[in-house]
C-alpha positions as CSV (number, residue, x, y, z in Angstrom):
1,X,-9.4,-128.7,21.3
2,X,-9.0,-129.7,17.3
3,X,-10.1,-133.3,16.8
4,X,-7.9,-133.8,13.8
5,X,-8.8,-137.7,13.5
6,X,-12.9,-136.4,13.2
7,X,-11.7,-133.6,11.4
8,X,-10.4,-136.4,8.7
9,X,-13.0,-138.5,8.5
10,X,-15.5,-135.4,7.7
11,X,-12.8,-134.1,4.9
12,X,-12.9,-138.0,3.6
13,X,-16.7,-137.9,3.6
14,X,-16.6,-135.2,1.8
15,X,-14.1,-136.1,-1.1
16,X,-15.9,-139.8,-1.3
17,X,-19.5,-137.8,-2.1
18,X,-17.7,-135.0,-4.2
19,X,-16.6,-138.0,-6.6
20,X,-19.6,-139.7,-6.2
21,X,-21.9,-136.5,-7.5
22,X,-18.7,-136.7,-10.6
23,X,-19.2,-140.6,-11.1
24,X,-15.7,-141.2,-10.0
25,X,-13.6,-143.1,-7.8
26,X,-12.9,-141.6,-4.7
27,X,-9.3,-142.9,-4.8
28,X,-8.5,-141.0,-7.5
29,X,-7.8,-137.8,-5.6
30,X,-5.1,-138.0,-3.1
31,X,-6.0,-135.4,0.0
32,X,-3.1,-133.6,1.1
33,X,-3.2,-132.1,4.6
34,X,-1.9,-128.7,5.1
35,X,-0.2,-128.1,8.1
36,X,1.8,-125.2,8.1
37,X,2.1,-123.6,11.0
38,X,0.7,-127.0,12.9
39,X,2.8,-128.8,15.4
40,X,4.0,-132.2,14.8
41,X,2.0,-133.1,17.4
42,X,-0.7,-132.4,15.1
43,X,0.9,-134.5,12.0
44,X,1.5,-137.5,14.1
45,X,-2.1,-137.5,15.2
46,X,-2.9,-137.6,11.4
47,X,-0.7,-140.1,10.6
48,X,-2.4,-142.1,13.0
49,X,-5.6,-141.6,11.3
50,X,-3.8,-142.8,8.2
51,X,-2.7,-139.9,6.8
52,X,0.2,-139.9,4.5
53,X,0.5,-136.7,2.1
54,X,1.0,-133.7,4.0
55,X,1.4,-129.8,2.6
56,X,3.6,-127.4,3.4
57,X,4.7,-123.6,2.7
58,X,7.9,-122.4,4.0
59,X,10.7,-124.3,3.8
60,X,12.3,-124.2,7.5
61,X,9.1,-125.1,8.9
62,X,8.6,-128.0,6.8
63,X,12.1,-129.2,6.7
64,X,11.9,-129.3,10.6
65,X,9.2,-131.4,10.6
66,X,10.4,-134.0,7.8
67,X,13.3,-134.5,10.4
68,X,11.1,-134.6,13.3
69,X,8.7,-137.1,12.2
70,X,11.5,-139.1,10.2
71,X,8.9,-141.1,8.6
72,X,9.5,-142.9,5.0
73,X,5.9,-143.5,4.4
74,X,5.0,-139.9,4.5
75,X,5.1,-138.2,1.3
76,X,5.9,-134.5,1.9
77,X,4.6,-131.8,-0.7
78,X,6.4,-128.3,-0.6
79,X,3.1,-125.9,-1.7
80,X,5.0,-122.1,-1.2
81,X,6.1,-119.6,-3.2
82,X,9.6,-120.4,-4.1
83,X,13.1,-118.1,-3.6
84,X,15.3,-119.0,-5.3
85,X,17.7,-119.2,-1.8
86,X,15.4,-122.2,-0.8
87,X,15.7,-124.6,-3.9
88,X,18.4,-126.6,-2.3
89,X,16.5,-127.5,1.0
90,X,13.4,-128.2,-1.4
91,X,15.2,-130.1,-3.5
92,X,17.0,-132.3,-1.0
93,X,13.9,-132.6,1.7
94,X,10.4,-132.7,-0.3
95,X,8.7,-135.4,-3.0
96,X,6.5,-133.4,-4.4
97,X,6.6,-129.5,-5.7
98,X,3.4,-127.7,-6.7
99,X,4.9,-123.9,-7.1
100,X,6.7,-123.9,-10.1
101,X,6.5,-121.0,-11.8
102,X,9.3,-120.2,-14.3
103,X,12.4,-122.2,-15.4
104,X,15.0,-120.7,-13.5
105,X,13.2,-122.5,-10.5
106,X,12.9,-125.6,-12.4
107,X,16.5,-125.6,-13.2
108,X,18.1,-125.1,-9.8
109,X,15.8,-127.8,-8.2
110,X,17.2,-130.2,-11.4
111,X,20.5,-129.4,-10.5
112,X,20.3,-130.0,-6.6
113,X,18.0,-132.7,-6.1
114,X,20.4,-135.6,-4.8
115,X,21.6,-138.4,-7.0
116,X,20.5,-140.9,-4.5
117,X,17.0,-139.8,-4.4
118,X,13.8,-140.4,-7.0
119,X,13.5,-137.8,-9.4
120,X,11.7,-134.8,-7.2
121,X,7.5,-134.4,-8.6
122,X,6.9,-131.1,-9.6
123,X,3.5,-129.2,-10.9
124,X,3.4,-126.2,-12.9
125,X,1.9,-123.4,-11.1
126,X,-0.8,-121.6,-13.3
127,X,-2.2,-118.0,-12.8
128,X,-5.6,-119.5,-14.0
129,X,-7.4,-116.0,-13.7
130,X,-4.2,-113.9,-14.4
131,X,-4.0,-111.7,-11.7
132,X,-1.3,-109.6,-11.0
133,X,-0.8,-110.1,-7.4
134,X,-1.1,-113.7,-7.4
135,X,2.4,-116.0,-8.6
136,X,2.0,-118.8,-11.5
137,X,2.6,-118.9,-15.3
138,X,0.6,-117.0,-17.5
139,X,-1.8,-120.2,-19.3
140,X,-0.5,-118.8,-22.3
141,X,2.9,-119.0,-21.4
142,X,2.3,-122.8,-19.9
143,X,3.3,-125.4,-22.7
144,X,6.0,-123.5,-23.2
145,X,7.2,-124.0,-19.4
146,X,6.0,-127.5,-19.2
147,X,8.4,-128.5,-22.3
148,X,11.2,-126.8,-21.0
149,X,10.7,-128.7,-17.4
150,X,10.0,-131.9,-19.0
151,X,13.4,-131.7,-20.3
152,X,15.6,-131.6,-16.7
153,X,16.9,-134.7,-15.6
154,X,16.0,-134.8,-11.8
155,X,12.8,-133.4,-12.4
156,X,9.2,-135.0,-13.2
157,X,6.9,-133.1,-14.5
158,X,3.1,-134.5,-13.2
159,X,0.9,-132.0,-13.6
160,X,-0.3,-128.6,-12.4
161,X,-2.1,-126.7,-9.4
162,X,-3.8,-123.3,-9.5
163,X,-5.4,-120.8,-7.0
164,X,-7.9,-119.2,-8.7
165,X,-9.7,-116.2,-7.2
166,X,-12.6,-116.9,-5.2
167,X,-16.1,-117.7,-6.1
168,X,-19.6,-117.7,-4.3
169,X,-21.3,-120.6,-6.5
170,X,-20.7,-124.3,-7.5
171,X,-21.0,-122.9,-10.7
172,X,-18.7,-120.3,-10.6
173,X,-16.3,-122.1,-8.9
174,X,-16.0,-124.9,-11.5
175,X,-15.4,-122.6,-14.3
176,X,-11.4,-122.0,-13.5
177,X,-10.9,-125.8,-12.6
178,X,-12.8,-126.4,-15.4
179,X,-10.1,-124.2,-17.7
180,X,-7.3,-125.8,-15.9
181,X,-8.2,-129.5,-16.9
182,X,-8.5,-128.2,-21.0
183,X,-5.2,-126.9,-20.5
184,X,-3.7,-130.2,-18.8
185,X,-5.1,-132.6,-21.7
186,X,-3.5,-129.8,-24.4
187,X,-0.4,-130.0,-22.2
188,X,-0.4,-133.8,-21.8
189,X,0.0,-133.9,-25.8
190,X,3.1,-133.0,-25.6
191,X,4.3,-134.4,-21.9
192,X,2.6,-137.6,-21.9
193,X,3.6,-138.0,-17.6
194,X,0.9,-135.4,-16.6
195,X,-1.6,-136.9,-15.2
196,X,-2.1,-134.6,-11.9
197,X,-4.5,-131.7,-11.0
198,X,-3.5,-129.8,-7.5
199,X,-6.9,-128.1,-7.2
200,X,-9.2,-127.2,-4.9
201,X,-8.7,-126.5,-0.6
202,X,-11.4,-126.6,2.3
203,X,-13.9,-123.7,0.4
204,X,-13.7,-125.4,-3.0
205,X,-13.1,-129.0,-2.8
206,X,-16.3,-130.3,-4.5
207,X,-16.4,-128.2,-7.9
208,X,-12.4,-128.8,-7.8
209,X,-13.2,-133.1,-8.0
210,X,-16.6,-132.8,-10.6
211,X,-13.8,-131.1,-12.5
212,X,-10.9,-133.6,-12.4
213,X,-9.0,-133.0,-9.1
214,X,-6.3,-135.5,-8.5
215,X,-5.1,-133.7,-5.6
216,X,-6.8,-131.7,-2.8
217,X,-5.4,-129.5,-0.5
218,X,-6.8,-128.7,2.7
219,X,-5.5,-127.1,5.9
220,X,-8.1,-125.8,7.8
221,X,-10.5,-128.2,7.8
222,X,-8.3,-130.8,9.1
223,X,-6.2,-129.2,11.8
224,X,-8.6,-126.1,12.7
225,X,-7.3,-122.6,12.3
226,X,-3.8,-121.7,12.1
227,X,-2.3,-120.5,15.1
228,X,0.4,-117.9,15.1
229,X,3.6,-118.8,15.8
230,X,6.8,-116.4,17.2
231,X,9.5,-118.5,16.1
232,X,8.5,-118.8,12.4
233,X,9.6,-116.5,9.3
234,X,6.8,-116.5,7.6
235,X,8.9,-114.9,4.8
236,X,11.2,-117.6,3.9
């Protein structure tokens, strides 16, 4: 049986002495849960434990559980790769966007987020150690993106998330966040709202706070491993 509540309070642990070893305030990283492909019986049991942000990656799934829970005080961050048949839900459903990866994207969430709701968050997504496989804007490419999304009316720009490949060390972990936090500061020259860093999940999270985290994401950790599930696309 998971014990999600213990499960948080370990993952909290963690964060608190992560920004204690980086002299910094533990409340300046938000952790976001990740539970795709967890039931809302799972959330709800999180949200009793105080849990507000919560991570997801396809957009049925997610969207299903936004109406489940029908809870204004959760804040709801879409975290998946992005088709361009699913901006609408995103737009109308989620607060926050992590994946955005090209301003075709940008522009279709712009254009149908809903008048009557906030501006919809977005980060950039950045293919910190440009690989092939893996989505996200080149870093050379980034300012670029940023100024052009900065620009669209329902849409604010916060800041930016990576995935970079993974590393054995402390060390060798830092060195990608550690890239990714130059290129916010160059990139907050010029877009003077981003102030966010999506970095860092369960293997990660320490070298992702010593180098400026503001948002974690973990999964795992928090709700155990992820089971499989018979009803779900897990292409969408």
């Amino acid at each position: 049986m998971i014990r999600v509540t213990e499960n948080l309070t370990s993952v909290r642990l963690e964060l608190e002495n992560a920004a204690e070893l980086a002299s910094r305030n533990p409340d300046e990283s938000t952790l976001i849960a990740v539970s795709k492909r967890h039931s809302v019986d799972a959330i709800r049991e999180a949200v009793g434990a105080n849990q507000r942000h919560f991570g997801e990656n396809f957009v049925a799934e997610g969207v299903s559980k936004i109406e489940a829970l029908a809870d204004p005080s959760l804040v709801w961050h879409f975290i998946g790769a992005i088709q361009s048949n699913k901006t609408r839900a995103i737009a109308t459903h989620f607060d926050w966007v992590h994946t955005v990866d090209r301003i075709k994207i940008a522009r279709r969430l712009s254009e149908q987020r809903p008048e009557e709701l906030p501006p919809l968050q977005v980060c950039l997504q950045v293919n910190i150690d440009n690989e092939p496989q893996k989505a996200g804007v080149n870093v050379d490419a980034a300012l670029s993106l940023a100024q052009q999304v900065h620009e669209l009316p329902r849409l604010q720009l916060r800041g930016l998330m990576c995935l970079p490949r993974p590393r054995v060390t402390l060390d060798e972990q830092r060195q990608p966040f550690a890239r990714m936090h130059a290129l916010a500061a160059t990139i907050r020259q010029y877009v003077a709202d981003v102030d966010q860093l999506s970095m860092g999940m369960s293997a990660d999270t320490r070298a992702a706070i010593l180098e400026g985290s503001t948002m974690v994401r973990v999964g795992t950790a928090i709700f155990g491993a992820r089971p499989e599930t018979q009803h779900q696309n897990l292409k969408e």
